[in-house]
N, C-alpha and C positions, 0 to 999 in steps of 0.2 A: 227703259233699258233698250239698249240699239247692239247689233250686229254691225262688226266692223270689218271689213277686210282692204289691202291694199294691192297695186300693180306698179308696177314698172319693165324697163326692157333690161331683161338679162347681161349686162357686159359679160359674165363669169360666173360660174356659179358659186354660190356662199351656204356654208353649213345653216342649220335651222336659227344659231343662237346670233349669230352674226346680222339674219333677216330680222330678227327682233327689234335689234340695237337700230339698223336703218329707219327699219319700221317706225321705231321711235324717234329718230330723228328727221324724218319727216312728217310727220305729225309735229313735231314742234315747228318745221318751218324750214327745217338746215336741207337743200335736195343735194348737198356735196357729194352726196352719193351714188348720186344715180345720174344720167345725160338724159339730153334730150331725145326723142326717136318718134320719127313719123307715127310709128305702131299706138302710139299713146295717144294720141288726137285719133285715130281711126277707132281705136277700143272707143274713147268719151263718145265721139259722134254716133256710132250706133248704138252704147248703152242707154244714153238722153233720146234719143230716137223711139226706144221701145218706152223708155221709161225717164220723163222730161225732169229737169232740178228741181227740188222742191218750191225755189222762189221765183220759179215761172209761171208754175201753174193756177187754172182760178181757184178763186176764192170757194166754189160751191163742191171743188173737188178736193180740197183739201185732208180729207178721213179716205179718201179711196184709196188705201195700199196696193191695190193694183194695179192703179196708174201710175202712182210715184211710191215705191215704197221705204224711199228715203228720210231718214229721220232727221238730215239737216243737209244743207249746200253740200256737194259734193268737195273735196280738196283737191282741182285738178290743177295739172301744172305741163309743160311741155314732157317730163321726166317721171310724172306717175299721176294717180289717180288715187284717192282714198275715199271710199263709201262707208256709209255708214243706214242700216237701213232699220225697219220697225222690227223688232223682233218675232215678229206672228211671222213675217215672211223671210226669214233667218234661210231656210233649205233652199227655196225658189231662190236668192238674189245669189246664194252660193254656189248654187249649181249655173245660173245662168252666165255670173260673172268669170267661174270655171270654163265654162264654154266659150266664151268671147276672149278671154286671157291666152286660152290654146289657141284657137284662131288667127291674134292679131300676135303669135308669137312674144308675148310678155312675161313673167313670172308674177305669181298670183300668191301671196301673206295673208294665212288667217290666225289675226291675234290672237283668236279663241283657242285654238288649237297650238299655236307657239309653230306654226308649220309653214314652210316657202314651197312651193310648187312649180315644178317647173311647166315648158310645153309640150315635155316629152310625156309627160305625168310621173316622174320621179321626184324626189324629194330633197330639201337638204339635211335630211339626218346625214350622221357621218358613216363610214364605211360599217354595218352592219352591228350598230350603236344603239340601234332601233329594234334593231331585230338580235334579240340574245334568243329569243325560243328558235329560231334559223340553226345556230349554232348548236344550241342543247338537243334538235332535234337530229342533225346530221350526227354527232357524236353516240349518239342511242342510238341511231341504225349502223353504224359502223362496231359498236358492241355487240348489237346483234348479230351484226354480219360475223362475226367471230365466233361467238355462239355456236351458228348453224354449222359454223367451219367443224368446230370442235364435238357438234354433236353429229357430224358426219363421217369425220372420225372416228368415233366410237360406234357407229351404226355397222350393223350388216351391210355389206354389198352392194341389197338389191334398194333402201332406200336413198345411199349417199348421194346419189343424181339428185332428189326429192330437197337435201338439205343444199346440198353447191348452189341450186339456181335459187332458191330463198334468200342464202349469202349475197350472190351475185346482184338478186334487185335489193337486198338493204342500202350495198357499196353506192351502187347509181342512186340511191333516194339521198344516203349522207353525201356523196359529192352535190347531188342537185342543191341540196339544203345550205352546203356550203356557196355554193356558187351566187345562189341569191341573196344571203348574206352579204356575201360582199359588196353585190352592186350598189351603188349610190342612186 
């Protein structure tokens, strides 16, 4: 079993299911996708640098995952890079490859996950498609905020100050909850 992840350089950005469909179509061979970009030889030459292709390496280091923890030749090409590693080192090649993807400014596909990345560290979910509890959760503070309206309202005097600014911070929590919602 191998850990797979992909790179390429950004032209645009693309929803999660759309990286899929690349995804897959580089793996078979089609790069129609994607261009060429300096960034892509600079990401391979220092990944192979820390960590050389599998059919370079000797013979007596062959089991060492942490020289190479590749489970077969890398698929590079001027337009992307496809890894594929051992799975005992699944976290290390994900976080490393994450790390070098933001660097040389790439977006970063892990199969496993159905997810593109970009180098800002946003995603391709679509506008807040990802996130339904964002929404559920701004809508519950905006009933609450209501709430407090209406039991401030109803309150004596001296605690209605006590319920308004409870209102007040739900309103800010359901705006906030909206607003990152929407981001992409």
């Amino acid at each position: 079993m191998s850990f797979d992840l992909g790179v390429w350089y950004p032209q645009k950005r693309i929803p999660n299911s759309e990286a899929m469909k690349l995804y897959v179509r580089l793996c078979d061979g089609d790069t129609s996708g994607v261009v060429p970009h300096p960034a892509i030889h600079a990401f391979y030459a220092e990944l192979t640098t820390k960590h050389p292709e599998i059919d370079t390496i000797p013979e007596e280091r062959v089991d060492d995952h942490d020289y190479c923890p590749w489970s077969s030749r890398l698929d590079y090409s001027p337009s992307h890079v496809i890894m594929s590693c051992v799975w005992s080192k699944a976290t290390y090649v994900h976080q490393l490859v994450r790390e070098l993807a933001r660097k040389h400014r790439l977006a970063l596909y892990d199969p496993q996950s159905e997810e593109v990345i970009y180098p800002d560290g946003s995603t391709g979910a679509k506008a807040g498609a990802s996130r339904p509890h964002l929404w559920i959760l701004g809508v519950f503070a905006l009933l609450l905020a209501a709430t407090f309206v209406y039991t401030a309202q109803m309150s004596s005097s001296g605690t209605r100050e006590f319920f308004y600014v409870f209102a007040g911070l739900c309103v800010l929590m359901g705006v906030a909850c909206f607003r990152q919602a929407r981001r992409e």
